[in-house]
C-alpha positions as CSV (number, residue, x, y, z in Angstrom):
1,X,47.7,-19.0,-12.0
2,X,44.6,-17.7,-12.9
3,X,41.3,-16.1,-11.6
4,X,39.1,-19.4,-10.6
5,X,35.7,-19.3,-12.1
6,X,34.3,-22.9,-12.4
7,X,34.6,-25.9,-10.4
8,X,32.9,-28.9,-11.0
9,X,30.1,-27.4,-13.1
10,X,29.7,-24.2,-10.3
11,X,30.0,-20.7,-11.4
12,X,32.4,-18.6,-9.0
13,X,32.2,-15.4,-8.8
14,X,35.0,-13.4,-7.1
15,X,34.1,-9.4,-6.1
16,X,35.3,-6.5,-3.9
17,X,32.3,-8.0,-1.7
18,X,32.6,-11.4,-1.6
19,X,32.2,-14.7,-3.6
20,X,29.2,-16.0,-5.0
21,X,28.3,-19.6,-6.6
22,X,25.8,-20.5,-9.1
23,X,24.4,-23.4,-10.7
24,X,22.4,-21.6,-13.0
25,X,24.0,-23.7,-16.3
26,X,23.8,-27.4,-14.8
27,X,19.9,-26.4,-14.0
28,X,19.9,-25.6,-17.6
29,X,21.4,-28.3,-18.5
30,X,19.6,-31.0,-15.8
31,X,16.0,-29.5,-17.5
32,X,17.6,-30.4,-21.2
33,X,18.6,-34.2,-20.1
34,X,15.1,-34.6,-19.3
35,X,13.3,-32.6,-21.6
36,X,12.0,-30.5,-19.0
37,X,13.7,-26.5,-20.6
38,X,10.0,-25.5,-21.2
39,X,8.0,-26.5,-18.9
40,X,5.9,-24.7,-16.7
41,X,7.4,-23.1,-13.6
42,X,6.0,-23.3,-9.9
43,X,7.0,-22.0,-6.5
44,X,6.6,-24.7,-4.5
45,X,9.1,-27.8,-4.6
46,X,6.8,-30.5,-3.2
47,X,2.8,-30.2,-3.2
48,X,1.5,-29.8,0.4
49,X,-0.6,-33.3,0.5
50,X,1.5,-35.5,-1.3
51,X,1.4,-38.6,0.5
52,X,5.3,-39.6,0.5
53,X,4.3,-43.5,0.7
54,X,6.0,-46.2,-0.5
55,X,4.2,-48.3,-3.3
56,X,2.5,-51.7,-1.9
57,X,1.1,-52.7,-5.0
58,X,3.2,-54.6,-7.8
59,X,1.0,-52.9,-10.4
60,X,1.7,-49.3,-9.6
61,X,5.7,-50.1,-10.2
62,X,7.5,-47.9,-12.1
63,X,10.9,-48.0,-13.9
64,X,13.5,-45.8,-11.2
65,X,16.1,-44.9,-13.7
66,X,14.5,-41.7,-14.5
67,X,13.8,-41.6,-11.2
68,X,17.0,-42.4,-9.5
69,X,18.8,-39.9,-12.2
70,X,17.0,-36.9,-11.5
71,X,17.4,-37.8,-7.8
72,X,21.5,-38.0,-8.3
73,X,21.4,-34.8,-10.5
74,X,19.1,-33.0,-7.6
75,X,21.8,-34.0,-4.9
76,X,24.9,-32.8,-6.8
77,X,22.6,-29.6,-6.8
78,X,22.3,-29.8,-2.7
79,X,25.5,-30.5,-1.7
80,X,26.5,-27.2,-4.1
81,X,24.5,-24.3,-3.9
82,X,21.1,-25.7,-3.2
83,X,21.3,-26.3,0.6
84,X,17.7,-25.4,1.0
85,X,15.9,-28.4,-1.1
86,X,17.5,-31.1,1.7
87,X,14.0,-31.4,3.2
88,X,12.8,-32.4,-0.3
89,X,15.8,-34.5,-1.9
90,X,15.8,-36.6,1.7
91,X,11.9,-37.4,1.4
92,X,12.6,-38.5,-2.2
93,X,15.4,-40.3,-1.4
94,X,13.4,-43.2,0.6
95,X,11.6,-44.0,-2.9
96,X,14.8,-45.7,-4.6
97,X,13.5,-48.8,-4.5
98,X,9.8,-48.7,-3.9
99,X,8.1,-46.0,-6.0
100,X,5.1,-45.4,-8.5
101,X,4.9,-42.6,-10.9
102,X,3.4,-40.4,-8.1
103,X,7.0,-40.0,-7.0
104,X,8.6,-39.6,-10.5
105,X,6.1,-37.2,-10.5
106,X,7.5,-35.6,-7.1
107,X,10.5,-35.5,-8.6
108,X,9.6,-33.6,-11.9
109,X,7.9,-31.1,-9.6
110,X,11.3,-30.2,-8.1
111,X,12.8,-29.7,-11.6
112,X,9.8,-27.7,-12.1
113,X,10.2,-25.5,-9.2
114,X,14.5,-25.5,-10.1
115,X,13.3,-23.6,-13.3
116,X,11.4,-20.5,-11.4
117,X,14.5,-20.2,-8.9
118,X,17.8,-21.3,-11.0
119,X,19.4,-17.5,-10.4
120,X,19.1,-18.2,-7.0
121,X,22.9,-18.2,-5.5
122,X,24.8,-18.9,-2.5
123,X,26.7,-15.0,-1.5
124,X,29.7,-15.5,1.3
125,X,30.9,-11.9,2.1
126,X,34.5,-11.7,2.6
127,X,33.7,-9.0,6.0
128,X,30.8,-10.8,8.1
129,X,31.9,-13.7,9.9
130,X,29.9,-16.5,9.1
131,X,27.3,-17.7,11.4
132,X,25.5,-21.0,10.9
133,X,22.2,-21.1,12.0
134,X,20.0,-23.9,12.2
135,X,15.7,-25.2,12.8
136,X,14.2,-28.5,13.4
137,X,10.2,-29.2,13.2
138,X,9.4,-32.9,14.4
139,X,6.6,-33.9,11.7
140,X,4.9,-36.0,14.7
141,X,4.7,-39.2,12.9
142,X,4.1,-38.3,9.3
143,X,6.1,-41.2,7.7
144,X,2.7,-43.3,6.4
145,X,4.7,-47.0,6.6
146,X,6.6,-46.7,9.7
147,X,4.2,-44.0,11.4
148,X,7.7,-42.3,12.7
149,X,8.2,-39.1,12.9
150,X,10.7,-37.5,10.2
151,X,12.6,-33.9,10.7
């Protein structure tokens, strides 16, 4: 058999040191699908005061299925090599059914933010046992329709 290198679109790389994984080409290839290779980088997933609401008003509907595939494409990215967006791709994932172009806006942001950081990659040394730690913050109520608190 032969040296592994890609599985399921990540990029495995095998050293003397240990084994990294990249996603670097399904970024690439999420910003293409929706037209998003030139855009404007950021360094912030989410803006600070977004209101994550969900949309009251039949008016301010929008059509999800931009939505809802940018969200799929963001959690294949997650549950890979992008553990550190969860906080963002679960506040986005309330929206499925109830969302405005504020929150297909959200989303874009991420893809956005995806472009600054896509050589980012997860590095497991093969010598350094691994060690999972973990933090919670309580937002004290800072869901706007159920005024519950989300962590």
């Amino acid at each position: 058999m032969c040296e592994l290198n890609w599985l399921l679109g990540i990029k495995i790389t095998i050293t003397d040191n240990g084994i990294t994984l990249s996603q670097t080409s399904f970024i690439d290839k999420i910003a293409n699908s929706f037209s998003m290779q030139d855009c404007k980088p950021i360094s912030t997933p989410i803006h600070s005061n977004f209101q994550w609401k969900a949309v009251e008003d039949e008016d301010e509907h929008t059509n999800a299925t931009a939505y809802r595939q940018i969200f799929g494409s963001l959690m294949y990215l997650v549950t890979g090599t992008s553990p550190d967006q969860t906080y963002t791709i679960t506040h986005l994932s309330q929206f499925n059914s109830s969302l405005s172009t504020k929150h297909l806006t959200a989303a874009s942001r991420v893809l956005r933010y995806l472009q600054r950081t896509k050589d980012r990659h997860l590095f497991y040394p093969w010598n350094n046992q691994l060690k999972m730690t973990a933090c919670m913050d309580a937002s004290y109520g800072n869901c706007l329709d159920m005024r519950r608190s989300f962590s």
